[in-house]
C-alpha positions as CSV (number, residue, x, y, z in Angstrom):
1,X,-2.4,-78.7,-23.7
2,X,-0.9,-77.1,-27.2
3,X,1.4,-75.2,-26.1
4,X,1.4,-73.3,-29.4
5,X,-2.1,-72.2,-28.8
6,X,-2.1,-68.9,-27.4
7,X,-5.7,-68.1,-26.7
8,X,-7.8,-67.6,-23.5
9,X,-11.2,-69.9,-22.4
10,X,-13.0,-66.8,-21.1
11,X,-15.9,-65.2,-23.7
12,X,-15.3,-61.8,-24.8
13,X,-17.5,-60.6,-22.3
14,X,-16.1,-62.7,-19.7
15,X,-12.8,-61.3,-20.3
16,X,-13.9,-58.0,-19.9
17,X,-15.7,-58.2,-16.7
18,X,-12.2,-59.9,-15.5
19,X,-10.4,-56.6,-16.9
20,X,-12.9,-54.5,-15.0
21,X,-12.2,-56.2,-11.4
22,X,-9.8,-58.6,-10.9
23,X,-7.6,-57.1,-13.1
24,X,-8.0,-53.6,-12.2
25,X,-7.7,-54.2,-8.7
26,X,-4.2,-55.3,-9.6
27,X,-2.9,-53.0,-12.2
28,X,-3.7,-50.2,-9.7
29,X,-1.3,-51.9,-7.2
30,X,1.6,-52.7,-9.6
31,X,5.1,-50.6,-8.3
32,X,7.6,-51.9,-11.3
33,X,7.0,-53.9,-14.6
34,X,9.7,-55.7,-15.8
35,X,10.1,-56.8,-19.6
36,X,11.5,-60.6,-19.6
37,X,11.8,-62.3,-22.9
38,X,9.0,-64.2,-22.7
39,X,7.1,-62.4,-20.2
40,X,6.7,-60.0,-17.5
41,X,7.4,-59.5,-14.2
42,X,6.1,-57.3,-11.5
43,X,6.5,-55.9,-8.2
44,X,4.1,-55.2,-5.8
45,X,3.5,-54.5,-1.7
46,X,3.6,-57.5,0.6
47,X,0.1,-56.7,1.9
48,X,-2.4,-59.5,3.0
49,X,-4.5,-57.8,0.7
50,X,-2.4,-57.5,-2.1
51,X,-1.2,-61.4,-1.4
52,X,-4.9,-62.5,-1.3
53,X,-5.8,-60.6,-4.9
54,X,-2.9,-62.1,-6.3
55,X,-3.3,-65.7,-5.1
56,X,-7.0,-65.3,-6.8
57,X,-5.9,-64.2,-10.1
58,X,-3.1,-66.8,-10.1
59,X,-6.2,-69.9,-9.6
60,X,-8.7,-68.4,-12.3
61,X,-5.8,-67.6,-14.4
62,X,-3.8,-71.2,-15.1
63,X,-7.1,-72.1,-15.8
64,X,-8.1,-69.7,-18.6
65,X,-4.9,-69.4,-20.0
66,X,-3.8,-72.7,-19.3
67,X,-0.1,-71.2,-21.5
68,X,0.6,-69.3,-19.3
69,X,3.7,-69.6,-16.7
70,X,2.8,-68.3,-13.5
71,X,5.3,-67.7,-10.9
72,X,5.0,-65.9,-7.1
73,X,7.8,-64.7,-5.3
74,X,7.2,-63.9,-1.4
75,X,10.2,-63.6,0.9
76,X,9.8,-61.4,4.9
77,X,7.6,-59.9,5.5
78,X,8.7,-56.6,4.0
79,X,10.7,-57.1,1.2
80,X,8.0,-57.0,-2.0
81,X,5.8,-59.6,-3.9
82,X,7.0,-60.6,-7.5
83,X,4.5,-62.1,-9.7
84,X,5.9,-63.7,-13.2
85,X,3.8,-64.3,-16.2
86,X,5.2,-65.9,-19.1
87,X,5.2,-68.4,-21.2
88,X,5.9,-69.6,-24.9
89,X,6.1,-67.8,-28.1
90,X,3.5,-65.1,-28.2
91,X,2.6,-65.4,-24.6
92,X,4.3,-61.9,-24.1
93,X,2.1,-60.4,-26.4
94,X,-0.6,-61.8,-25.4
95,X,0.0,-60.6,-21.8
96,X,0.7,-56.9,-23.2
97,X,-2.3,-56.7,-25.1
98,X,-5.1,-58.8,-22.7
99,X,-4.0,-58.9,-19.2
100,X,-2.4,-54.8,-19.6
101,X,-0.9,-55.1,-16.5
């Protein structure tokens, strides 16, 4: 992997349809963004639900944006989820301007 490649696998339409669903399933459910300084990080509920979408966008992700860090924090049952995106220079941009989270 080239880490200074900063560039996504999916086509252009690809990466639409994955705005459109998967990633619009989870904007909606996002409760706090978090600016890191190579990143993001976000909080959401502890639902199955919630757990399951993430966990799904998590697997397609590292593999079309193979740059990206991707990190999961789950703890009880009722303390909230934390999902971590980051990654090398540009990454953050990246993030801000295609995921839009």
């Amino acid at each position: 992997m080239d880490e200074n490649k900063i560039t996504c696998k999916l086509t252009t339409l690809e990466l639409r349809q994955r705005k459109a669903t998967v990633i619009a399933s989870l904007k909606v459910r996002v409760l706090e963004k978090q600016e890191l300084a190579n990143g993001f990080r976000y909080r959401f509920d502890s639902s199955d639900q919630t757990l399951d979408l993430l966990n799904n966008f998590i697997k397609t992700e590292r593999l079309c944006c193979d740059f990206l860090i991707l990190g999961l924090t789950v703890a009880h049952q009722d303390s909230p989820v934390w999902l971590e995106l980051s990654g090398p220079e540009g990454a953050k941009d990246f993030i801000k301007n295609e995921i839009e989270f």
